[in-house]
C-alpha positions as CSV (number, residue, x, y, z in Angstrom):
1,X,0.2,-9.1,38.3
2,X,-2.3,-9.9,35.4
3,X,0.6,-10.0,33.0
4,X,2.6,-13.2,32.1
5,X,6.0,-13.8,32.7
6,X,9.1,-14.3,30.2
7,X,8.4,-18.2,31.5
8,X,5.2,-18.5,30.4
9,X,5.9,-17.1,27.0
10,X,8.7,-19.4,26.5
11,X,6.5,-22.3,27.4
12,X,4.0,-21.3,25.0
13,X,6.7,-20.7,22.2
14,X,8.0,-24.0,23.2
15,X,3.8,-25.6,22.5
16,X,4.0,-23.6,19.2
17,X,7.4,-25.2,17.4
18,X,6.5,-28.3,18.7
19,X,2.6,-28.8,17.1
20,X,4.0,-26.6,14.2
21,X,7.6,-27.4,13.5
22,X,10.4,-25.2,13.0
23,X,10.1,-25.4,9.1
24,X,6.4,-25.2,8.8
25,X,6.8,-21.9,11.1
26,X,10.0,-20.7,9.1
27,X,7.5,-20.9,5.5
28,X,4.6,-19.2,7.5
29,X,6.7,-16.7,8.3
30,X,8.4,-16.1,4.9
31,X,5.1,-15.8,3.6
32,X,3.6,-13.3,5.6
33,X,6.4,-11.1,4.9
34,X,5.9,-11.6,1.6
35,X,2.7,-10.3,1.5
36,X,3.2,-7.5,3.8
37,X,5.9,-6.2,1.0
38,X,3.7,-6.7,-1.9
39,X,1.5,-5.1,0.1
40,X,3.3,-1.8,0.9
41,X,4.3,-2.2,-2.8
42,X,0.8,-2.3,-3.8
43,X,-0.2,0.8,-2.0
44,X,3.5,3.0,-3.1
45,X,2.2,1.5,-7.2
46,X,-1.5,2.2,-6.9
47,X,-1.0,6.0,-5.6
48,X,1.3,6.5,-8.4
49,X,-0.7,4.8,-11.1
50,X,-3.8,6.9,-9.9
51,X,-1.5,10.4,-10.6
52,X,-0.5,9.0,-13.8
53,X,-3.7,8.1,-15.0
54,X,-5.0,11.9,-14.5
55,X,-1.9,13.5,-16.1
56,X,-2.1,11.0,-19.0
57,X,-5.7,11.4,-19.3
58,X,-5.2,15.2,-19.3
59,X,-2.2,15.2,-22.0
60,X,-4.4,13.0,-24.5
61,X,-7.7,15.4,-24.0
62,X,-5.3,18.9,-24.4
63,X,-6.7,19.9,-21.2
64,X,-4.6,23.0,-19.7
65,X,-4.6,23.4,-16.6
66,X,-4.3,27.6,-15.5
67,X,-2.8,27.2,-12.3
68,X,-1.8,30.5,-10.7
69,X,1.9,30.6,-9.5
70,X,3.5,27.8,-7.6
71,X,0.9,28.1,-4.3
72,X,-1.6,26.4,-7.2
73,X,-3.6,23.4,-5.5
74,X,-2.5,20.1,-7.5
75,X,-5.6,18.2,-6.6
76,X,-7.8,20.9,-8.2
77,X,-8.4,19.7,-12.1
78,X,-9.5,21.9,-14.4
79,X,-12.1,20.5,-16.6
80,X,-13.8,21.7,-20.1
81,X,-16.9,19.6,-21.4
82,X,-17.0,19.1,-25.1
83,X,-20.0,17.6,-27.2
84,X,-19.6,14.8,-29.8
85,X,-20.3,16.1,-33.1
């Protein structure tokens, strides 16, 4: 059948905790999850830090947006170039 059985994949979790060791496989595990969470954090902070970067940057420039209604496109920024004196 090409597949292995639920024997074979106890024998080879059997191999595994014995090279490895229950505790060694305990922290490896711990860790990964770790970084899988600071991951998903990273990605949830970085989306919001980019959108709060643009509003803050067009609050401190006094750029006004002239959206029209509420179907207005958030993504679209309005933009006015200004020459230093």
């Amino acid at each position: 059948m090409g597949s292995f059985s639920i024997w074979h994949w106890l024998i080879v979790l059997l191999i595994v905790v014995m090279v490895f060791g229950t505790k060694k496989l305990k922290n490896m595990g711990s860790d990964l999850g770790g970084a899988v969470k600071g991951f998903k954090d990273g990605m949830k902070d970085g989306g919001q830090s980019a959108d709060d970067k643009t509003a803050a940057a067009n609050a401190s420039a006094g750029q006004v947006s002239h959206a029209q209604g509420a179907s207005a496109d958030k993504t679209t920024i309005d933009v006015e170039a200004k020459q230093k004196s």
